[in-house]
C-alpha positions in Angstrom: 0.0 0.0 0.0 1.3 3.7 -0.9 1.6 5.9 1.9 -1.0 8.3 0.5 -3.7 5.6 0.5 -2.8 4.5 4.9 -5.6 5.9 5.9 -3.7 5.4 9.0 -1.2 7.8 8.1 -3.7 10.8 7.7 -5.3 9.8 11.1 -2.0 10.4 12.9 -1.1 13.3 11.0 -4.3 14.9 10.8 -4.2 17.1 13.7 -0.7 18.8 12.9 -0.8 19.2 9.4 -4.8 20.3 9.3 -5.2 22.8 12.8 -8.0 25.1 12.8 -6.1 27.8 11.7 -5.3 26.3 8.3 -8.8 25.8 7.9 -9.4 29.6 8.6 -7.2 30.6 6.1 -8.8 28.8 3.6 -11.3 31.6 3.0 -9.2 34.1 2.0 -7.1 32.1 -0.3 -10.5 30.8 -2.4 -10.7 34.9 -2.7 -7.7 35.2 -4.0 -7.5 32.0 -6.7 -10.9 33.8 -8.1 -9.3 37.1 -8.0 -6.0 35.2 -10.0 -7.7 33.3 -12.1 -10.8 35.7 -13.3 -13.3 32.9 -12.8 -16.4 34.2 -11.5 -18.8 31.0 -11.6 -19.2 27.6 -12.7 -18.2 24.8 -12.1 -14.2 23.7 -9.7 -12.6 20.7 -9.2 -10.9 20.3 -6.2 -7.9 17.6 -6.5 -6.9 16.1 -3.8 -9.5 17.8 -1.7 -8.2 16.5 1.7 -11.3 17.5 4.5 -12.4 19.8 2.4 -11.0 23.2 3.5 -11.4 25.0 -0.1 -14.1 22.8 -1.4 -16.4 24.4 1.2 -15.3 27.7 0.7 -15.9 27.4 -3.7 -19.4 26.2 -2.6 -20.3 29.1 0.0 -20.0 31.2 -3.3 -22.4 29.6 -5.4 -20.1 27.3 -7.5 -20.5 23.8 -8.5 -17.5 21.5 -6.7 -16.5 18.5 -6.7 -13.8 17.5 -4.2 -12.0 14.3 -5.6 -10.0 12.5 -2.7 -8.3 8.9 -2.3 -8.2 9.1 1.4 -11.5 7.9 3.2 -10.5 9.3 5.8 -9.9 12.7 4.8 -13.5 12.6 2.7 -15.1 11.3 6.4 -13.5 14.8 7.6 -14.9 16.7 5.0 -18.2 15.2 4.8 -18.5 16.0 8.9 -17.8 19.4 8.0 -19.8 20.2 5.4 -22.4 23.0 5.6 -22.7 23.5 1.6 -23.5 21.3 -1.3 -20.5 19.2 -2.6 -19.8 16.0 -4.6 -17.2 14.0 -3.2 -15.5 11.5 -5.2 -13.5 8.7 -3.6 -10.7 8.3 -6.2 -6.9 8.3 -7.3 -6.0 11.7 -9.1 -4.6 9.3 -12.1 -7.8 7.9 -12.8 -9.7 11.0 -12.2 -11.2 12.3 -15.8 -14.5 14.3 -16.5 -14.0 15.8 -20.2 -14.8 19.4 -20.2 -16.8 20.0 -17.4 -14.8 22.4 -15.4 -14.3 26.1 -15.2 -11.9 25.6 -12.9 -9.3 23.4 -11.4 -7.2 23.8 -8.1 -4.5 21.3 -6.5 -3.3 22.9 -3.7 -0.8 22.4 -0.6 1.8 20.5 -2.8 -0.8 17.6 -3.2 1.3 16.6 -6.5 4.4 15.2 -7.4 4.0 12.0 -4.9 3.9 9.0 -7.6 6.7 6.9 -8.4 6.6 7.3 -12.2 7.3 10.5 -13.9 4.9 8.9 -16.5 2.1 8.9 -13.7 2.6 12.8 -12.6 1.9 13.5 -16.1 -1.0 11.5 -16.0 -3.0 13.7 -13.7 -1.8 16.3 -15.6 -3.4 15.5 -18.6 -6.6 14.1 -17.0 -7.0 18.1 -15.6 -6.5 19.5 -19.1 -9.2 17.2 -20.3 -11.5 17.8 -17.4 -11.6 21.7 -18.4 -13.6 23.1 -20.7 -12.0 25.3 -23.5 -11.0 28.6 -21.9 -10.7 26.9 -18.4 -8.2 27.5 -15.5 -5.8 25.0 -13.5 -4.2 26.5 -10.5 -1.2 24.2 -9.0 0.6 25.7 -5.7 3.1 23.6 -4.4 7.0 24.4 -2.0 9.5 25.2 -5.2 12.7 23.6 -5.5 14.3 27.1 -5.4 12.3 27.8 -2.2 13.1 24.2 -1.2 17.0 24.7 -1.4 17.3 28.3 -0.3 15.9 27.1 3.1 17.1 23.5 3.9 17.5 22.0 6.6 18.6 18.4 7.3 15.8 18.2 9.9 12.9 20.5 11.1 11.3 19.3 14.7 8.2 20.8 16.0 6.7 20.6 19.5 2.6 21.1 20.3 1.1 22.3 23.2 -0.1 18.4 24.0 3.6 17.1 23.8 3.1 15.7 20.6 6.6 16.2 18.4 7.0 16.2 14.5 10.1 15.6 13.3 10.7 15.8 9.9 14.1 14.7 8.3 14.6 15.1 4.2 16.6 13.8 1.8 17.9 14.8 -1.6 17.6 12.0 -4.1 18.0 11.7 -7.9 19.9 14.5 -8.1 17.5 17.0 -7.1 14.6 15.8 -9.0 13.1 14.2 -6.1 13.2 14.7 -1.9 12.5 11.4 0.5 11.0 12.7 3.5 11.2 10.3 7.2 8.5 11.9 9.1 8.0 11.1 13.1 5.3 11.4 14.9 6.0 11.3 18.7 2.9 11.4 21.4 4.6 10.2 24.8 6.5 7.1 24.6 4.8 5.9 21.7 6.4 6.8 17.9 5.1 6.6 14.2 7.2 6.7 11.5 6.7 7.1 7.9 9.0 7.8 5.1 7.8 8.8 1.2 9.2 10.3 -1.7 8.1 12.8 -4.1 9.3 14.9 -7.1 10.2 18.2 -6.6 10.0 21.0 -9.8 11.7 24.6 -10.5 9.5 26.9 -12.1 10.0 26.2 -15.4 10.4 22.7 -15.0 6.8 23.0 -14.2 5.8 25.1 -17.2 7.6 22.2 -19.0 5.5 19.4 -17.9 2.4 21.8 -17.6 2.8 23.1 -21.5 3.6 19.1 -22.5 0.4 18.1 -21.0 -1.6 20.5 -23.6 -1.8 23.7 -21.8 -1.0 26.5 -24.0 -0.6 29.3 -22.0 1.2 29.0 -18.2 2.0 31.5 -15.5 3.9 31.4 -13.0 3.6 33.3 -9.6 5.4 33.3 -5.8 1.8 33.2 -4.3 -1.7 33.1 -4.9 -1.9 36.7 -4.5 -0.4 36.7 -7.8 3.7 38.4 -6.2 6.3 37.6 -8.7 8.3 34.5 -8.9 11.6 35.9 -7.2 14.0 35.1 -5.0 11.2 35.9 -1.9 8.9 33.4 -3.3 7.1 31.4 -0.6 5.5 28.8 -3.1 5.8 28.2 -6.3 2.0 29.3 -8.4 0.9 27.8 -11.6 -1.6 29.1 -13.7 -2.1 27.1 -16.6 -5.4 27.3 -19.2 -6.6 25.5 -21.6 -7.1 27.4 -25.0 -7.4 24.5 -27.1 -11.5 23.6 -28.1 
């Protein structure tokens, strides 16, 4: 079983990587993807939707979602939060296709990348430029490898207020293509340990594989309030668009 499918793994980890606060900030980020984007209705995907944090907020404002997820556990979350109309879809973002029925796109918090064939990365890709309709809009936000090397670290630890401790330890592999992550999860005397990789781009090594997947037109940005793609960058921005009918 891959990591990404231990629903296990999302149970432990739920609490530190999903506190209220990121849910909170949620809000203003939909806000500024429509403001990025231009979209102003219709229909958004949601890829890797996680519990839902954007999903609700693209419903609130009258759109159609869809929040596609593998995790059950992560769609239980969302489902429990719910308070708008949404379709959640139980399924692997390689497999995920619905020719042209989107406005809009959105794979957010470095959801991408985690597969172990190149081949399979570009899968989703295409599947989300076939999902659009002509004229739509794909917004991928994920850490940049420039980001990612100007502020390395061979491990990060993190204490919370209930004595839990996430330690996080990275890895360069494949010479700088990819990163292999051991992550611990330590509650008392009790530990967790998990270890992934996943594929880590530069800007334009994500127009690349963006433009090679049939979007025409790609832009790059160092947030989702549209700041440019500079040495400051917190995360590296994709807008990409179909133009093709």
């Amino acid at each position: 079983m891959n990591w990404f499918e231990d629903d296990e793994f999302w149970r432990e980890f739920f609490p530190v990587m999903f506190p209220e606060e990121r849910f909170a900030a949620a809000s203003g980020q939909v806000e500024q993807i429509l403001k990025l984007t231009g979209v102003q209705s219709g229909a958004v995907l949601d890829l890797c939707c996680g519990p839902g944090r954007h999903s609700q907020e693209f419903a609130q404002r009258g759109f159609a979602i869809t929040g596609v997820d593998k995790s059950e556990f992560l769609l239980q979350q969302a489902k429990a939060r719910s308070t708008a109309q949404v379709e959640w879809v139980r399924q692997d973002m390689r497999d995920f296709r619905r020719e042209r029925a989107f406005d809009l796109a959105c794979n957010l918090f470095t959801s991408f990348g985690y597969f172990e064939s190149e081949d399979d990365n570009l899968q989703v890709l295409r599947n989300v430029h076939a999902s659009l309709k002509p004229g739509g809009v794909f917004v991928l936000e994920l850490l940049g490898k420039e980001r990612l090397a100007r502020i390395w670290k061979d491990s990060i630890v993190t204490d919370y207020p209930d004595g839990t401790t996430w330690v996080q330890r990275p890895q360069v592999r494949d010479e700088w293509c990819r990163v292999e992550n051991e992550w611990l999860l330590i509650k008392g005397v009790s530990a967790r340990r998990y270890s992934f990789k996943h594929w880590i781009y530069s800007a334009r090594e994500l127009k690349d594989l963006l433009r090679f997947s049939g979007f025409a037109k790609v832009d790059v940005f160092g947030d989702l309030g549209g700041s440019p793609y500079g040495l400051d960058a917190l995360r590296l921005i994709a807008v990409a668009r179909r133009v093709s009918p």
